[in-house]
C-alpha positions in Angstrom: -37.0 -23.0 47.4 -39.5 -20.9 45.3 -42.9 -21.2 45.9 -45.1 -22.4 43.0 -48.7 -21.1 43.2 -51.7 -23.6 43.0 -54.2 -23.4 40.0 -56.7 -21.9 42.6 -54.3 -18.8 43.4 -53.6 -18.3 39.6 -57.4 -18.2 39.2 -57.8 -15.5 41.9 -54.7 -13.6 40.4 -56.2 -13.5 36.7 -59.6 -12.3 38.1 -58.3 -9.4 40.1 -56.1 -8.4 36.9 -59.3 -8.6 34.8 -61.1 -6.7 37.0 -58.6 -4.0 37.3 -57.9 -4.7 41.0 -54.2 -5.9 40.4 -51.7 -4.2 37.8 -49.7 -6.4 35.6 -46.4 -5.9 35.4 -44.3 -4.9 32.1 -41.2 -5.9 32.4 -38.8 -3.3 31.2 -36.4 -4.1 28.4 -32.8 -4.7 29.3 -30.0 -2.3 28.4 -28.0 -3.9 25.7 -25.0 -5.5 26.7 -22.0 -4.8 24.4 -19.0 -7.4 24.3 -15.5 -6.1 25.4 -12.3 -7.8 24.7 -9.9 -6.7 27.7 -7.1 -8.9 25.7 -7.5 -6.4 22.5 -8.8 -2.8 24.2 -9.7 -0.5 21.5 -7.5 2.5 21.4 -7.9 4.2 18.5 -11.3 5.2 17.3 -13.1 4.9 13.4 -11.9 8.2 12.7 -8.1 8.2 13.6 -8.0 4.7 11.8 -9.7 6.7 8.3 -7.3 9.4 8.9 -4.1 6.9 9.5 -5.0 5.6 6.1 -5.3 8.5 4.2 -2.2 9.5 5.4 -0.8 6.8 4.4 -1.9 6.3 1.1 -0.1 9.4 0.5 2.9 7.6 1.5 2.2 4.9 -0.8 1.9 7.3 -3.9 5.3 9.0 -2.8 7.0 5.5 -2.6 5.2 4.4 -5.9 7.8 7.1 -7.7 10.4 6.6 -5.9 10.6 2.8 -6.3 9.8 2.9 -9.8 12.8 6.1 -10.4 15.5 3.3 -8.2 14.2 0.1 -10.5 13.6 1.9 -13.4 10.4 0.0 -13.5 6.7 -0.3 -13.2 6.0 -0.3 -9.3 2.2 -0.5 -7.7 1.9 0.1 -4.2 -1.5 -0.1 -1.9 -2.7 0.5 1.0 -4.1 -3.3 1.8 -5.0 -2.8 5.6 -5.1 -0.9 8.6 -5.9 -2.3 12.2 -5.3 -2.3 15.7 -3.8 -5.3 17.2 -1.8 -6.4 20.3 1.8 -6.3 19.8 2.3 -9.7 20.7 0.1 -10.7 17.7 1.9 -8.8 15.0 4.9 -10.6 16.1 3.4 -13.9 16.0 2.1 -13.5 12.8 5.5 -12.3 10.8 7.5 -14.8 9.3 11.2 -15.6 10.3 13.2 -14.4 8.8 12.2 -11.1 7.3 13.8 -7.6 7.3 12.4 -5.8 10.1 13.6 -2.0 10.4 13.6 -0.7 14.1 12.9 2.6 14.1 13.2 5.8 16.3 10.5 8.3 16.2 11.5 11.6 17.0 10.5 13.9 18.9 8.0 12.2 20.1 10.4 9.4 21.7 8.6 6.5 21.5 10.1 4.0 18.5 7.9 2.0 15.2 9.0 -1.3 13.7 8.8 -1.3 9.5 8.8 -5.4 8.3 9.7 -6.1 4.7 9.0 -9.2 3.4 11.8 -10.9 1.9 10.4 -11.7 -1.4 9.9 -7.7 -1.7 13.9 -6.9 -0.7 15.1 -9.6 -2.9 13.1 -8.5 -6.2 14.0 -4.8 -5.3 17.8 -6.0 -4.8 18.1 -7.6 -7.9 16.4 -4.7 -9.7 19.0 -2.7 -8.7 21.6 -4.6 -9.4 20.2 -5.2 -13.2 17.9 -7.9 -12.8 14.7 -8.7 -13.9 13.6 -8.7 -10.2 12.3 -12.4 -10.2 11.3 -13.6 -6.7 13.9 -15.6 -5.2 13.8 -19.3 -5.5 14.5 -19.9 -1.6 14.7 -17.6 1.4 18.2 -17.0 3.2 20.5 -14.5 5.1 22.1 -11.3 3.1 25.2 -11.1 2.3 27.3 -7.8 3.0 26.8 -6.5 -0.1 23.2 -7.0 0.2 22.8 -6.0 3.7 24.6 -2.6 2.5 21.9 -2.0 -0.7 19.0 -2.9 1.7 20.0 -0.2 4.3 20.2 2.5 1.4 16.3 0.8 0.2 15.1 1.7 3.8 16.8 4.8 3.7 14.7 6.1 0.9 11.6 4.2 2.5 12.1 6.6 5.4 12.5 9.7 3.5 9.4 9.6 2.1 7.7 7.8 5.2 8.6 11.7 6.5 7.7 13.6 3.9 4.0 12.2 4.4 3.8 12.8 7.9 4.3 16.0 7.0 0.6 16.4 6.8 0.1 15.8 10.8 3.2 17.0 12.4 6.1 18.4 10.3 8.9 17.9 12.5 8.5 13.7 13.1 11.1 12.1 11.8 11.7 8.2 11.4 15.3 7.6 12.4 16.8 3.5 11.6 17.9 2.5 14.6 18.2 -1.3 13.6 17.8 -4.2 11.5 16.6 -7.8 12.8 15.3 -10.7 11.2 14.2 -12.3 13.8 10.8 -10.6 14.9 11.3 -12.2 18.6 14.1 -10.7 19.1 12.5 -6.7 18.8 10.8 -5.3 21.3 9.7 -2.0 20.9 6.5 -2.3 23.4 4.5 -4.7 25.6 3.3 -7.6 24.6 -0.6 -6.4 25.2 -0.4 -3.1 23.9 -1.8 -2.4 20.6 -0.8 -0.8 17.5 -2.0 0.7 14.8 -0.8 -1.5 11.9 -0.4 -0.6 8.2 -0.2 -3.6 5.6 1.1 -2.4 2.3 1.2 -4.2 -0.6 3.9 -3.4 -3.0 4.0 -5.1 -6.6 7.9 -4.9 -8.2 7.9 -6.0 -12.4 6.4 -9.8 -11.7 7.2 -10.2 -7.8 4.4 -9.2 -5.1 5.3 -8.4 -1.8 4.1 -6.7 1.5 5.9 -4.0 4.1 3.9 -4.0 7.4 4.2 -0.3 9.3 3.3 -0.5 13.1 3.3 2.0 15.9 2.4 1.6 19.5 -0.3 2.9 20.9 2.5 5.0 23.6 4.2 5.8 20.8 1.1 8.0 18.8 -0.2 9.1 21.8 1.2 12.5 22.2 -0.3 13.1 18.6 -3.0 11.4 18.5 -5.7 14.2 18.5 -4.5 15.3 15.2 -5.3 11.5 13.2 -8.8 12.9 11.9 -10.3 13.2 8.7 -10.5 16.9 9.3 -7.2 17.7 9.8 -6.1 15.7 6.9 -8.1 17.8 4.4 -7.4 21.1 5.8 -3.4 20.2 5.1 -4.8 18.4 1.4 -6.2 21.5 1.0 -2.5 23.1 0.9 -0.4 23.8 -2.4 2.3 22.3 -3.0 5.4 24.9 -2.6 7.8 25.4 -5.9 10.3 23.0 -4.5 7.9 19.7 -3.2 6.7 20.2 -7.4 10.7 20.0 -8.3 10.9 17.4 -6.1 8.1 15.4 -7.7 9.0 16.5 -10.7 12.7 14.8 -10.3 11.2 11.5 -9.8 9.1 11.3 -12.4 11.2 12.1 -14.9 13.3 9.7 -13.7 10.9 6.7 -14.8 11.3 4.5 -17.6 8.6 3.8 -19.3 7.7 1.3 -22.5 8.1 2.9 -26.3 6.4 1.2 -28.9 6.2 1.9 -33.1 3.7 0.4 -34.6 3.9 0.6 -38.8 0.0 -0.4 -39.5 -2.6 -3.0 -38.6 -4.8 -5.3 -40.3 -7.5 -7.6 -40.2 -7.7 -11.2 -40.8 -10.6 -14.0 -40.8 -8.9 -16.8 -38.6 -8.8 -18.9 -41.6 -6.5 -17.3 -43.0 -4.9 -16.8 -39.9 -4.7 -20.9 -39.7 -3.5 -21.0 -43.0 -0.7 -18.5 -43.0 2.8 -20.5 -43.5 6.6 -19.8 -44.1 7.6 -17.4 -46.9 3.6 -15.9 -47.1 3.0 -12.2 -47.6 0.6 -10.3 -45.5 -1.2 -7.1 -47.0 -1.2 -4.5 -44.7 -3.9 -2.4 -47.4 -1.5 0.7 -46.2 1.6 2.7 -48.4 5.0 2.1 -47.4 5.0 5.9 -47.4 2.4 6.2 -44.6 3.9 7.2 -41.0 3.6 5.2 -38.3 2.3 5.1 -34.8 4.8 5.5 -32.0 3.2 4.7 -28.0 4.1 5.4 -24.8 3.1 3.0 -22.5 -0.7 2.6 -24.5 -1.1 6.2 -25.6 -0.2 7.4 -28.9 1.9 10.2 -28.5 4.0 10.8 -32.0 3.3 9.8 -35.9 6.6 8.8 -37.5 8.5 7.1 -40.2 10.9 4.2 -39.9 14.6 3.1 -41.1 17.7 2.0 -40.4 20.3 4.2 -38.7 24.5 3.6 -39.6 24.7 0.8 -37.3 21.8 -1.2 -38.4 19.2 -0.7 -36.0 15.7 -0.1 -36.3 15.2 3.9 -35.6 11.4 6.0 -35.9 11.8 9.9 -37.1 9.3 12.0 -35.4 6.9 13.7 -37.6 4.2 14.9 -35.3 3.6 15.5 -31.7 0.1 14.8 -30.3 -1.0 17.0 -27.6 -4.1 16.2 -25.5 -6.8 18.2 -26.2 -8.0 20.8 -23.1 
């Protein structure tokens, strides 16, 4: 029981306090108490996190060219996240089913999972097989002809997965050593050990999808000293040699892009905008004789005139070359 003290003791104790008799005690501030999550242990630090994502984003700008080169279309692809979760969570989280790639990691021996979203493999299927790359109107199983087109699209996801590793270890490889589409049926590592997970989001023509990279904690580990900013700009720091630029060079060129001609312009008062009917003649205010304007993408890049070739169709001769100034 604690004892209380009487208004009479409390007098004596303020007195003696006053008169310098007694000391009064300052408590000492506590030590701050920080909040740990033993069901999500962090195991990679801020720094290997920046440097996982810069490494990446390298990965995405290799896999912008060569999606866009095998679609022979406008491709975006971001960096959206990067965490560290339990592996448990990341399964829990991915829709069934999806294309998830199992993958090897060698030498290091541990193993990765790569999830595609089916929305993306659809729209990148039908791309190369001359669609417009719509997104599909239902999700369902591939068929063998498919399932044969989407190994070849991870193929090529892996190639350049290594080529940006490159920049921490240059002899990890990323080998496929499986395709599921159940994500509770892979296992790569326990179901409370984390990963480092990559979210990227990849845009194909009107269709939006995401790949989600993830590697266990066991699996990193050998390497995991090198995942700091430091390192990576030391190797960005590196030129490229003569046959990474005729590499990059390849897949460029191998990009279609959007032509336009444009004859002239004009302006006009939306009046007689509202009033413009069948049969009406707009004047341009320009000679027939003047060249054009002939775009690539939204950059003039020739002047030229227009006709007809044998068969008919529209053609533009090439007058003049613009060349950016230095």
């Amino acid at each position: 029981m604690v004892d209380v003290l009487n208004q009479s003791e409390i007098d004596k104790l303020l007195s003696a306090i006053a008169s310098g008799e007694a000391n009064a005690v300052v408590e000492e501030p506590g030590k701050s108490v920080k909040v740990y999550d033993f069901k999500r242990p962090s195991k990679f630090n801020r720094d290997q996190i920046r440097a996982f994502q810069m490494l990446h984003e390298a990965f995405g700008r290799y896999l912008t060219s060569t999606f866009s080169a095998m679609t022979r279309s406008v491709v975006s692809v971001d960096i959206a996240n990067v965490e560290q979760i339990p592996y448990e969570e990341f399964v829990r989280s991915v829709a069934s089913p999806t294309t998830i790639a199992i993958l090897e990691v060698n030498p290091l021996g541990g193993k990765a999972i790569l999830e595609v979203s089916q929305h993306l493999v659809f729209a990148l299927i039908e791309r190369l097989l001359g669609g417009k790359g719509a997104p599909p109107s239902h999700i369902r199983e591939f068929t063998d002809l498919e399932f044969s087109i989407v190994d070849k699209i991870l193929y090529r996801v892996l190639k350049e997965l290594d080529e940006s590793w490159k920049t921490i270890e240059n002899n990890v490889r990323f080998k496929l050593s499986g395709i599921e589409s159940n994500p509770f049926f892979v296992q790569i590592a326990p179901k409370t050990e984390m990963m480092l997970l990559v979210t990227i989001r990849v845009q194909v023509g009107v269709t939006e999808g995401k790949m989600n990279l993830g590697l266990p904690y066991h699996t990193l580990e050998p390497i995991l000293d090198k995942f700091n900013p430091q390192e990576w700009f030391l190797s960005k720091d590196k030129a490229l040699s003569e046959e990474e630029r005729d590499k990059l060079r390849e897949k460029i060129e191998g990009v279609e892009v959007p032509v336009t001609a444009e004859l002239c312009s004009a302006e006009l008062t939306l009046r007689e905008i509202h009033d413009v009917s069948l049969g009406d003649v707009i004047n341009l205010g320009v000679p027939i004789s003047q060249p054009g304007v002939v775009k690539v993408g939204s950059i003039p890049k020739f002047s030229a005139t227009f006709g007809k070739t044998e068969k008919g169709n529209i053609a533009a001769k090439i007058l003049e070359i613009f060349y950016e100034e230095d």
